[in-house]
C-alpha positions in Angstrom: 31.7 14.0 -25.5 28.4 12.6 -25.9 26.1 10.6 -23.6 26.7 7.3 -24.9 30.8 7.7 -24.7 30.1 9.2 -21.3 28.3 5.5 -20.3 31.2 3.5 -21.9 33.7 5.2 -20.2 31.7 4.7 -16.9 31.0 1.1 -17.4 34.6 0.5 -18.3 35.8 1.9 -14.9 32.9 -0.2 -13.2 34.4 -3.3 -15.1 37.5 -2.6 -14.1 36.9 -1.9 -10.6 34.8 -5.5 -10.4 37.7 -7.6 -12.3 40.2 -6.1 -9.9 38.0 -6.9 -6.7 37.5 -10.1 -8.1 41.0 -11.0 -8.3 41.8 -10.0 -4.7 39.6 -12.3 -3.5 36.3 -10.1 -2.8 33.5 -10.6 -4.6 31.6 -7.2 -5.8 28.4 -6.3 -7.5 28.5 -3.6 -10.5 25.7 -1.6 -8.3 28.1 -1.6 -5.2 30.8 -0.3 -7.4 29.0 2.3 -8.8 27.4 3.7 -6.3 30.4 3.7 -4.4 32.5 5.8 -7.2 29.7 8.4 -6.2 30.9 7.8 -2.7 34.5 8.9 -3.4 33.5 11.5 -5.9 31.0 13.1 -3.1 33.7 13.3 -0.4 35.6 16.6 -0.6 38.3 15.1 0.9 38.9 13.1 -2.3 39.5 16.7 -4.0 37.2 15.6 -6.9 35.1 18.7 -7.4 33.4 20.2 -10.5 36.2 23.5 -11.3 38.4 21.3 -12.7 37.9 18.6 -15.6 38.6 14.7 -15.4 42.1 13.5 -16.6 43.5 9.8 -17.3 45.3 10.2 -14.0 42.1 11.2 -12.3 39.8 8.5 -13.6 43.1 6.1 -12.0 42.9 8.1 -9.2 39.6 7.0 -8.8 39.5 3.7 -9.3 42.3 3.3 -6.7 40.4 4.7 -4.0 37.6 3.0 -4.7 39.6 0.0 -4.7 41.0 1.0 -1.1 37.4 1.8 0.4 36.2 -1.7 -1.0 38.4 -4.2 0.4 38.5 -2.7 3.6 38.2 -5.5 6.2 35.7 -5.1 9.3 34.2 -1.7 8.2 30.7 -0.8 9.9 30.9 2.3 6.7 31.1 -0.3 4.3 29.0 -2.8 5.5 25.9 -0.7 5.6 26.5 0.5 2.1 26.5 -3.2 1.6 23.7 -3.4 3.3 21.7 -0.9 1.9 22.7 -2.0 -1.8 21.3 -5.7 -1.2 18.1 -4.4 0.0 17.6 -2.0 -2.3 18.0 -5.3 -5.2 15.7 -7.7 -3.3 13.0 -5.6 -1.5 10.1 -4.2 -3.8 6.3 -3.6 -2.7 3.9 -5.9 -1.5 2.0 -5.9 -4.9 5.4 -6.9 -6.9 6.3 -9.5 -4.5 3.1 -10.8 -5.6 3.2 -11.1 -9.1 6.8 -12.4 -8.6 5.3 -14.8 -6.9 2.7 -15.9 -9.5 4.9 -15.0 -12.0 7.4 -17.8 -10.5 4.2 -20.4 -10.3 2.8 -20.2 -13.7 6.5 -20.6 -15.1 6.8 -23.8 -13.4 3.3 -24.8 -14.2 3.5 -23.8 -18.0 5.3 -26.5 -19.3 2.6 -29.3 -18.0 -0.2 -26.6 -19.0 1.3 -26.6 -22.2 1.8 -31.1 -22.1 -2.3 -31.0 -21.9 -3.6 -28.1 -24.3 -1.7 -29.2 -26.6 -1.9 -33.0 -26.6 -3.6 -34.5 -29.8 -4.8 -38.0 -27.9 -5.8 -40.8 -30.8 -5.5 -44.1 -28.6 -7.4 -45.3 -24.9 -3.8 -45.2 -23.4 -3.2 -41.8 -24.7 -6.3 -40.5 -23.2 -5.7 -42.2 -19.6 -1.8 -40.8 -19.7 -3.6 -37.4 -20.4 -6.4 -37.7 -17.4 -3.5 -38.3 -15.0 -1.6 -35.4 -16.5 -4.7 -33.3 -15.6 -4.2 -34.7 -12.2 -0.8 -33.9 -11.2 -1.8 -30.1 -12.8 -4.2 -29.6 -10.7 -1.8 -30.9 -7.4 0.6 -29.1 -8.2 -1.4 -25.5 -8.4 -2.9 -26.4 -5.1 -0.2 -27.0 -3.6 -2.3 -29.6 -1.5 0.3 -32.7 -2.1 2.4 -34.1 -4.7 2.1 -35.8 -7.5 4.1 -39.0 -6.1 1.9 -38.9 -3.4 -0.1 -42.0 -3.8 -2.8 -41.1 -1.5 -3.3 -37.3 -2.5 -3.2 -38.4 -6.5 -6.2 -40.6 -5.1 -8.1 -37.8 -3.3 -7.6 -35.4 -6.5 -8.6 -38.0 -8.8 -12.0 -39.0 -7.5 -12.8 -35.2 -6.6 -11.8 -34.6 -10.2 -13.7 -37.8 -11.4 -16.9 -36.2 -9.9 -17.0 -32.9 -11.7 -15.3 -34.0 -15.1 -15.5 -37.8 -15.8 -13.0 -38.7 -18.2 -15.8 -39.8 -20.8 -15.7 -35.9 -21.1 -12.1 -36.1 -22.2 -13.4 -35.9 -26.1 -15.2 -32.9 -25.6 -12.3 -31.3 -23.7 -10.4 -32.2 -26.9 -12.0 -30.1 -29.5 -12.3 -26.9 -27.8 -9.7 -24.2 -28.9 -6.3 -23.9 -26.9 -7.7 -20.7 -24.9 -10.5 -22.5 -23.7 -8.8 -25.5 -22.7 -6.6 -23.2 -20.6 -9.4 -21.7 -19.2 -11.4 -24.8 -18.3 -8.5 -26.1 -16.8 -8.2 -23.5 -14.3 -11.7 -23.9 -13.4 -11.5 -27.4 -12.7 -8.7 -26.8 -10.5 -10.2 -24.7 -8.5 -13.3 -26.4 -8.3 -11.6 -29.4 -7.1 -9.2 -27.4 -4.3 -12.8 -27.0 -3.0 -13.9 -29.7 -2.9 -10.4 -31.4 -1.5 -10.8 -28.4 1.0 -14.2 -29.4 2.5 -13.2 -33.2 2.4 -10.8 -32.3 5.0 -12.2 -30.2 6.8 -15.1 -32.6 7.2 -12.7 -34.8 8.7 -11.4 -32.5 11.4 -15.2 -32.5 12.8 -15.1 -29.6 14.2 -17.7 -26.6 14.2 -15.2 -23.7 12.9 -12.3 -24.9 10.6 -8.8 -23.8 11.8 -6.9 -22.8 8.3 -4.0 -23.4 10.3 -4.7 -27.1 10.8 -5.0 -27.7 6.7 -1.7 -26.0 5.5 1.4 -28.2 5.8 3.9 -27.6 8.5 6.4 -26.2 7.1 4.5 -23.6 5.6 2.5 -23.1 9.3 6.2 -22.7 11.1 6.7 -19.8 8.7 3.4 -18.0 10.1 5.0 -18.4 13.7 8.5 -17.4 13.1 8.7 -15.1 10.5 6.9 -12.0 12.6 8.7 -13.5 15.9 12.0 -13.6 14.6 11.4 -9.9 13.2 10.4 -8.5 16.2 13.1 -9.7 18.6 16.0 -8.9 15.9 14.3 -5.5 15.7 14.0 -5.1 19.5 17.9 -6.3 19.7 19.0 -3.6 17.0 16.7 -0.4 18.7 18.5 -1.3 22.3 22.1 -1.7 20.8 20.7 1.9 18.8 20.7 3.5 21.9 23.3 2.5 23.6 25.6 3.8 20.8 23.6 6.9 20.8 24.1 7.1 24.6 28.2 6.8 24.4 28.4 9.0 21.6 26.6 11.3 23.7 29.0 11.2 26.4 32.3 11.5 24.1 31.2 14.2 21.9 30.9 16.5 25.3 33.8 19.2 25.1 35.3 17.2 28.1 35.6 14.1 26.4 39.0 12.6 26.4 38.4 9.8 23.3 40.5 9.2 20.7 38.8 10.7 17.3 39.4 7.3 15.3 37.3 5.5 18.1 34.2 8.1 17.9 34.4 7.7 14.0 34.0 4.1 14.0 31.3 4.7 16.7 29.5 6.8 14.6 29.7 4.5 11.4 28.3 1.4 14.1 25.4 3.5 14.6 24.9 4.2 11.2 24.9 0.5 10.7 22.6 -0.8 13.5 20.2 2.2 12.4 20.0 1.6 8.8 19.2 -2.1 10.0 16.6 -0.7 12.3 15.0 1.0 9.6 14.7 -2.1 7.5 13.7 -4.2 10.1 10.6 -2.0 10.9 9.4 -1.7 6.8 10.1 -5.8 7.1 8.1 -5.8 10.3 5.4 -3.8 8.6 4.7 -6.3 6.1 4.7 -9.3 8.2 2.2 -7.6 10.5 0.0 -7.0 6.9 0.4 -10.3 6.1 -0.8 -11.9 9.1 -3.8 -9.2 8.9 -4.6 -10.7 5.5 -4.5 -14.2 7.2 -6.7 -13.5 9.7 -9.3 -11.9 7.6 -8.9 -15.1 5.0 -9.4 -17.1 8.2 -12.8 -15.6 9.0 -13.7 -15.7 5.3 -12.8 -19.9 5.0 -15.1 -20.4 7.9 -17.9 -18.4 6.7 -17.8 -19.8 3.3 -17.2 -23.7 5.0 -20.1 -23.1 7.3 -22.4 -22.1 4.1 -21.3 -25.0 2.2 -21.9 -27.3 4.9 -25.5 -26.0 5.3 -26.2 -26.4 2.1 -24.9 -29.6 1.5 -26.0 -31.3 4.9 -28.6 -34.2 4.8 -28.7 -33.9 0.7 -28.5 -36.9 -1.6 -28.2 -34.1 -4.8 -27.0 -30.3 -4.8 -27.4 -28.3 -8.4 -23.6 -27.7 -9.3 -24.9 -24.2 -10.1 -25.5 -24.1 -5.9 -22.2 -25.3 -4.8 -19.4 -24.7 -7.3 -19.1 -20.8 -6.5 -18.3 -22.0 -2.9 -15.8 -24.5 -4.1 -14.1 -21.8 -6.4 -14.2 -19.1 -3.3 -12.7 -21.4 -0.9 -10.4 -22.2 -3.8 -9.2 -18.8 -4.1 -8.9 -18.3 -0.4 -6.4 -21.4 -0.4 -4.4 -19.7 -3.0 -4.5 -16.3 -1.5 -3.0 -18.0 1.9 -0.3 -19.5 0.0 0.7 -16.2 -1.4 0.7 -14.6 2.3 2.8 -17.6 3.2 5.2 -17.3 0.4 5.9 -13.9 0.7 6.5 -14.2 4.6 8.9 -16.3 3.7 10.7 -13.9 1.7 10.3 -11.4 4.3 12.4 -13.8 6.4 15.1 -14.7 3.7 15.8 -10.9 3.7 15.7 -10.2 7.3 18.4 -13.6 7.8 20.6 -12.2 5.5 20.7 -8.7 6.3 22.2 -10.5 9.4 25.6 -10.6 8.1 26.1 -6.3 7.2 26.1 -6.2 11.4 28.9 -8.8 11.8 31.4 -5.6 11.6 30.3 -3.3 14.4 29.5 -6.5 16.9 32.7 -7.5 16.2 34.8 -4.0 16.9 32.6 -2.9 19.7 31.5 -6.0 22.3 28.5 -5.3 24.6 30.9 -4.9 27.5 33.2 -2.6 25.7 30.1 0.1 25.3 29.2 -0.9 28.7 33.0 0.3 30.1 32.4 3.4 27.7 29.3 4.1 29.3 30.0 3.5 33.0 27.5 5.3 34.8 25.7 7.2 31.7 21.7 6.7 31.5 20.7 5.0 28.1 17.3 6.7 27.2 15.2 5.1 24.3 13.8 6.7 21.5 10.3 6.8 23.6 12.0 7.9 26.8 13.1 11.0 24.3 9.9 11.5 23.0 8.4 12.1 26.6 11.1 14.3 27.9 10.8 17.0 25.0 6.9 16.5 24.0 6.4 19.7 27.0 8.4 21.9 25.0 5.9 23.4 22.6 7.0 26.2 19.9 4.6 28.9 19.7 4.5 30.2 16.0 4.4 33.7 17.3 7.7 33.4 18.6 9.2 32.8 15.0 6.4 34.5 12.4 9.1 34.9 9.8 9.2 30.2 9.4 5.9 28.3 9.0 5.4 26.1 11.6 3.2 22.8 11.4 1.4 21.7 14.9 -0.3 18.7 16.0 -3.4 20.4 17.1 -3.7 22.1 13.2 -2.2 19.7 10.6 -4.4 17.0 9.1 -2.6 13.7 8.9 0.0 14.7 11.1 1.5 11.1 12.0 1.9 10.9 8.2 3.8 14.0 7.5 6.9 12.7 5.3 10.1 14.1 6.9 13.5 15.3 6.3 16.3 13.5 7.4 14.2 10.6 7.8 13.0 12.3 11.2 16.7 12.8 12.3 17.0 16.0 14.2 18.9 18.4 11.9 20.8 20.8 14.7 21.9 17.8 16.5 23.6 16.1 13.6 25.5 19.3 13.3 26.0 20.8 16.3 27.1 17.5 18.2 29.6 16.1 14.9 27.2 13.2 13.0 25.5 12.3 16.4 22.0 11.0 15.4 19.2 11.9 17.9 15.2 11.0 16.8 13.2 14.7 16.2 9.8 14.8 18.0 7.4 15.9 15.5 4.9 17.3 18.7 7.5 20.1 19.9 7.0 21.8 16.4 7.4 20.9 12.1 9.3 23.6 10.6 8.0 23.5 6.9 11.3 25.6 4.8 11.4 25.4 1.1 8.0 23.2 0.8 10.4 20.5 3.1 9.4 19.2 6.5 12.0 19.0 9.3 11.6 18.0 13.0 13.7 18.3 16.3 14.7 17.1 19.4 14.0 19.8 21.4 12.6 23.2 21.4 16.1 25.0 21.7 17.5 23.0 18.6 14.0 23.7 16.6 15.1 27.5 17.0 18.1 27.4 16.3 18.0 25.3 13.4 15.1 28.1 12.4 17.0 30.7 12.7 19.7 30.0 9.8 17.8 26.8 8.1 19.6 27.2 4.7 23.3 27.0 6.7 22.2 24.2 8.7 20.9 22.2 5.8 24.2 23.0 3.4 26.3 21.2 6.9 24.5 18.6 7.0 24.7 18.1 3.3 28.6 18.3 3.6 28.8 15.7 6.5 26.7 13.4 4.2 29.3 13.7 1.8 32.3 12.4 4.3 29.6 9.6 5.5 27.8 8.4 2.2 26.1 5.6 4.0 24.2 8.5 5.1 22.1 9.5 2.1 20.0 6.3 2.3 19.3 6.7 5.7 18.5 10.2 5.4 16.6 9.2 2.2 18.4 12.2 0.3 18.5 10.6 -3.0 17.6 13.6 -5.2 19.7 16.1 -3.7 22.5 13.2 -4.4 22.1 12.5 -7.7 24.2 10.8 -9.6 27.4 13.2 -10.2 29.5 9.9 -11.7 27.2 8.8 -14.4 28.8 11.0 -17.0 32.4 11.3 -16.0 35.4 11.3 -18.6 38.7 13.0 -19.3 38.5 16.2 -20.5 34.7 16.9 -19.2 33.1 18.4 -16.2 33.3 16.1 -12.9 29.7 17.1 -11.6 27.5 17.4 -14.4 23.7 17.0 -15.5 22.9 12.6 -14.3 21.9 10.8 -17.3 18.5 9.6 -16.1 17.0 6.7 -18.3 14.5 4.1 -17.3 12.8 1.7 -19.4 8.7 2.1 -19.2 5.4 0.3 -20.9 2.4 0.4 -20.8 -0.3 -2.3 -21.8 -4.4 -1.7 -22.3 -6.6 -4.4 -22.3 -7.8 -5.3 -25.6 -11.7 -6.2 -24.4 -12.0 -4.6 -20.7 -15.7 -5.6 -20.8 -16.2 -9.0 -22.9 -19.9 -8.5 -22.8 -19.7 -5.4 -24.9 -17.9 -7.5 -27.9 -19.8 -7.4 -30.7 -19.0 -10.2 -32.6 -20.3 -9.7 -36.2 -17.8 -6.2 -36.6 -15.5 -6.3 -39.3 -13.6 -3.4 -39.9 -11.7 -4.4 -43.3 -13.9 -3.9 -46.3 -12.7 -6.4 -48.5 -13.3 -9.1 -45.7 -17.1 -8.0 -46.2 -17.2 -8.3 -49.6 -15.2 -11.6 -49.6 -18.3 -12.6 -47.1 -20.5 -11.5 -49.2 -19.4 -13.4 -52.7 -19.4 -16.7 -50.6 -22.4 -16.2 -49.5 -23.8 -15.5 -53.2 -22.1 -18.6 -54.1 -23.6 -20.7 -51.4 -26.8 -20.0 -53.4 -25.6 -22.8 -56.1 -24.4 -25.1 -53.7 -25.4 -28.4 -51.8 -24.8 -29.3 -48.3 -23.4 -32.6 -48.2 -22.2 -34.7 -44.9 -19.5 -36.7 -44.7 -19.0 -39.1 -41.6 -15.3 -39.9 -40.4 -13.5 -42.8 -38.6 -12.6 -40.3 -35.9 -16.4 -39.2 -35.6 -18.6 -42.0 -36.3 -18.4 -43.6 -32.5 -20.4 -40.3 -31.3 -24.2 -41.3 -32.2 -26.4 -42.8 -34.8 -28.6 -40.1 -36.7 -32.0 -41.1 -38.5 -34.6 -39.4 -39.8 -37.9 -40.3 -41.7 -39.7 -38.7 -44.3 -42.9 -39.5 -46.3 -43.4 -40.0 -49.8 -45.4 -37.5 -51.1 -49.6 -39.4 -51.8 -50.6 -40.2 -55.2 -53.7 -37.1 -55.7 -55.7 -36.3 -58.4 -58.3 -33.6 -58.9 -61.4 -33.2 -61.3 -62.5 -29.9 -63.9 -64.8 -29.5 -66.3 -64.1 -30.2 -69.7 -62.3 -28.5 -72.1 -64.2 -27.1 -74.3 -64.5 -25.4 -78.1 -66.1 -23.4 -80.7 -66.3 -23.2 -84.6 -65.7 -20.3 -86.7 -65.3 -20.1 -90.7 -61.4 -19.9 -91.4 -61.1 -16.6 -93.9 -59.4 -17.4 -97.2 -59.0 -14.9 -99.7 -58.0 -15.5 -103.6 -56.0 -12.7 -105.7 -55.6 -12.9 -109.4 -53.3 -11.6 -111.3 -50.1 -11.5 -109.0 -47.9 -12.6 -112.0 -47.4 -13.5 -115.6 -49.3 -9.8 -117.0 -47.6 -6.6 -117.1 -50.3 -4.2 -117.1 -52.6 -6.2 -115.8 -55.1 -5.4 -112.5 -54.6 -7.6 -109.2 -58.2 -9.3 -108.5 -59.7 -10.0 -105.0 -62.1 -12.8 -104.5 -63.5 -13.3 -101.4 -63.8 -16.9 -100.5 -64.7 -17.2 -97.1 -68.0 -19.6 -96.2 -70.4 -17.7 -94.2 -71.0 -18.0 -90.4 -74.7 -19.5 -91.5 -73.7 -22.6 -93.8 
C-alpha cells in the first residue's frame, strides 16, 4: 500500500478515536491520540508485534484499547502523557519565544502601521487625524501607556512634537511606503527615549531603578514568576523522594504490598518526575531571564547617566549627540518588555502543568506515604550523590568497557546522558524503581552512548552484560510509555504506528516528513549596492534611446494646486549689451574680363571655326 494510503488510514483511526472521546465527554487532542496508538502498539502485552500483518479486526482492536487507556479516570500513567504532550506543544527555545513574541506585536501594530503609510491626507483635518494616529502608534509600541490615556497621549505628543513638528507632516507624505515605515520606527524610538529620561528625571535620583518605570503588573511578574517556580519545584523534588523512598522499601523481597498499589506508585513517581524535569528547564529560563534584566539594568543606568551629562546645564544639544542615546535606551525598554513577556509565559506553563499532578495527590495523601514509610529514611537526590561519590571505578578493573572520569573528560558536567541520568541496573534490577546515577563514581561510554550509576556495584554489573541490560529496560519502557520522554528515548521509539493498515507489516520503516525553508537576505550589506546595475539588456538600450531622444526635447515646468503653497522661485537674467566692433575696409582690385569671339560655328559646311581674341590688355 503506499505512503499516502498508509497516512489516510492512520488519520482516519485518529479521527475516529477523537469523535468517540469527544462524545463520551472527554475532550482529546489528535497528538494525544496518536501518540498514544504508539503506546498500545509498543506494549507487548497488547500482542501487537511485527510477525503478523494488521487486519480490520486489529485496527478495531486498537482503537478500543486506546479508547480504554484514554478515558481512564484518576491515572498518574495518563496524566503525565498528558503532561508531557501539552508541553511538548507550548514550550519551544528562548529565541522562538522571542519572535512569537514580536511576531504577536507587529500583527497587532500592522493594521495602524498600515492606517498611516498609507494615508493620502488632502485637508488640515486630515493631516491633524493623521498626527494623532502617529501618536497612539508610537504608545502602543512602547508600551509606556495607552492611547485613552489623556495624560500619556500628552507626554508622547510634545516629545513627538520636538523631534518631528507636524509642519513636517508634508515631507513625511511623499516619501515611498518603505521609508515611511522606516521613519516611523525611528521616531518611536527616539521618543521612548526621550519619555524614558522625562521620567526618570522626575524620580531624582542618582541611579535609575528600571524597576520603578515599568508598570506593576508587569514588575509583579519579575517577582513571582522565578518565586513561584522555585517553591513548586522544591515541592515536586521532596514528594520525588519520598515516592522513591517507599518504593524502595516495597520492592525489598520481604515486602508484603499489594502489586496494583506499587504500580500506581511507580506511575506517581513517573508523574512528579517528569514535572520535576520541566520545572527545572522552566526554572532555567526564568533565572536567564532575570540575568538578562540585570545586565539591561546596568546598561539603562549607564546610558541615563551619559545622557544626563551631556544634556546637563545646556540650552541646545546637536540631535546627532543625543538621539543615539534616546534610541539605545529605546531598545533597552523594548528588550525588558520582551524578558517580561516571556516570564510570563514561563508562568502560564508552569500554572497549568499544575493540573497533570492532580491524579497522584489525589490517590496517594502525604500521610498515606508517610504510613507507607513508617520509620524509613527519605534521602534526596544530594544526600545520594554524597553517599556513592567514594565509590570510584578504576578502568583497570574493567579494560574490556571505556570508562569516562571526572579527573579526564573535558566538559564533564555537560556530558549528555542515557536514561536522562537514570541509573540503568536499578531500573531493572529493582522493577521500574528510578534512582538518580552519579556521574563521579564512573561514565560507561557503550555503543558511542553515555550511561551513569548509582553505585559502583550497579556500574559493574550493568558493564558486564550492557547490551541485556539496555534491551530490559527497553521492554519496561514499552509497558510504561510515559517513560520514553522522561528517558528522552525518542529515536529508539520511533514511530511504529505511522504507517499501519490491514494487510501490511505492524512495525515498519516511520514516515518522517517535516516541512523546511530557507530565506537569504537579498542585500546583506546595503552599502555594497550598486545602484546604476542593470542586468536586462533591453532595459539598457531602452535607457539609452530615451536618452538620445532627450537630445530634441525641452524641459518645461509645470506648477500644481497641490505644490504651489511650497515657495516662490525667481530668477534674473541680463539682456545681452548692444556691441559693435570696427575692421578695415573691404577692399578690391580690377582685372580685364577675357572675352573671346569664334566665327564660323554655323551656317557653312566646310568652313574653318575662327578665334579672335578680344580681351583689353592689363595696360589700357
Amino acid at each position: 500500500m503506499s505512503t499516502a494510503q498508509a497516512e489516510s488510514v492512520m488519520k482516519t483511526m485518529i479521527r475516529d478515536v477523537v469523535q468517540e472521546c469527544g462524545q463520551r465527554g472527554q475532550l482529546v487532542s489528535d497528538t494525544l491520540v496518536a501518540f498514544m496508538v504508539k503506546a498500545v502498539v509498543l506494549d507487548p502485552r497488547n500482542g501487537f508485534n511485527d510477525d503478523r500483518t494488521l487486519t480490520e479486526q486489529d485496527i478495531h482492536q486498537l482503537e478500543e484499547l486506546c479508547l480504554d487507556k484514554l478515558m481512564e479516570t484518576c491515572s498518574p500513567s495518563l496524566d503525565t502523557i498528558k503532561m508531557q504532550v501539552y508541553f511538548d506543544m507550548n514550550y519551544t527555545s528562548r529565541r522562538e519565544f522571542l519572535e512569537d513574541i514580536y511576531r504577536v506585536v507587529e500583527s497587532n501594530l500592522s493594521p495602524v502601521s498600515r492606517e498611516i503609510t498609507d494615508s493620502r491626507v488632502k485637508t488640515r483635518e486630515e493631516l491633524d487625524a493623521l498626527y494623532r494616529k502617529m501618536v497612539s502608534y508610537i504608545l502602543l509600541r512602547s508600551g509606556m501607556g495607552s492611547p485613552t490615556d489623556l495624560s500619556a497621549v500628552q507626554e508622547a505628543t510634545a516629545a513627538l512634537q520636538s523631534v518631528f513638528p507636524q509642519t513636517e507632516l508634508g515631507s513625511f507624505m511623499v516619501l515611498l511606503k518603505r521609508d515611511k515605515e522606516q521613519q516611523l520606527h525611528e521616531l518611536t524610538m527616539t521618543v521612548t527615549g526621550i519619555r524614558l529620561f522625562n521620567r526618570a528625571n522626575d524620580k531624582r535620583e542618582e541611579k535609575t531603578d528600571l524597576h520603578k518605570l515599568i508598570p506593576a503588573v508587569r514588575s509583579e511578574a519579575l517577582r513571582v514568576t522565578s518565586k513561584g517556580i522555585e517553591e513548586e519545584l522544591s515541592v515536586s523534588q521532596s514528594l520525588a523522594q519520598k515516592y522513591t523512598a517507599v518504593l524502595e522499601k516495597l520492592t525489598d523481597a520481604d515486602s508484603q504490598c499489594e502489586e496494583r498499589d506499587i504500580v500506581l506508585l511507580k506511575q506517581a513517581l513517573y508523574n512528579v518526575r517528569q514535572r520535576e524535569a520541566f520545572l527545572s528547564v522552566l526554572l532555567t529560563d526564568a533565572h536567564l531571564c532575570a540575568k538578562h534584566f540585570e545586565i539591561m539594568q546596568t546598561e539603562f543606568s549607564s546610558q541615563m547617566k551619559l545622557l544626563k551629562e551631556t544634556m546637563q546645564s545646556k540650552t541646545a544639544v546637536p540631535t546627532a549627540k543625543v538621539f543615539p542615546v534616546f534610541k539605545a535606551l529605546s531598545q533597552l525598554w523594548t528588550g525588558l518588555q520582551d524578558e517580561v513577556e516571556l516570564l510570563n509565559i514561563l508562568n502560564n506553563i508552569r500554572l497549568n502543568l499544575q493540573p497533570f499532578a492532580a491524579s497522584q495527590a489525589k490517590l496517594f495523601s502525604e500521610a498515606y506515604l508517610d504510613g507507607l514509610l513508617g520509620t524509613s529514611e527519605v534521602k534526596t537526590d544530594e544526600q545520594r550523590m554524597i553517599e556513592s561519590s567514594d565509590e570510584r571505578i578504576v578502568p583497570a578493573e574493567m579494560k574490556t568497557q571505556e570508562w569516562l572520569l571526572p579527573e579526564t573528560t573535558a566538559s564533564f558536567n555537560e556530558l549528555p546522558l542515557q536514561y536522562n541520568g537514570v541509573c540503568g541496573y536499578t531500573f531493572v534490577n529493582r522493577d521500574g524503581l528510578l534512582l538518580p546515577g552519579n556521574p563521579h563514581v564512573g561514565v560507561l561510554k557503550h555503543k558511542e552512548k553515555l550511561y551513569v550509576f548509582s553505585s559502583k556495584e550497579a556500574a559493574l554489573k550493568f558493564a558486564s552484560s550492557p547490551d541485556n541490560f539496555i534491551a530490559e529496560v527497553a521492554e519496561k519502557v514499552k509497558r510504561s510509555p510515559e517513560l520514553i520522554q522522561l528517558f528522552k528515548l525518542y529515536q529508539q521509539f520511533s514511530s511504529p504506528y505511522s504507517e499501519m493498515q490491514p494487510g501490511e507489516s505492524l512495525l515498519v520503516k516511520p514516515i518522517n516528513k517535516c516541512e523546511s525553508s530557507t530565506q537569504t537576505d537579498l542585500h546583506p550589506v546595503e552599502t555594497n549596492i550598486v545602484k546604476s546595475y542593470e542586468w536586462n539588456e533591453w532595459a539598457l538600450r531602452r535607457k539609452a534611446i530615451k536618452l538620445a531622444d532627450l537630445c530634441t526635447k525641452v524641459t518645461h515646468s509645470v506648477q500644481t494646486d497641490l505644490s504651489h503653497m511650497r515657495r516662490e522661485n525667481d530668477s534674473q537674467t541680463w539682456l545681452p549689451k548692444n556691441a559693435t566692433c570696427q575692421s578695415k575696409r573691404d577692399g578690391e582690385s580690377n582685372v580685364p574680363k577675357p572675352q573671346t569671339f569664334l566665327a564660323g560655328l554655323r551656317g557653312q559646311r566646310d568652313a574653318n571655326v575662327i578665334k579672335t581674341n578680344l580681351t583689353r590688355s592689363v595696360d589700357e
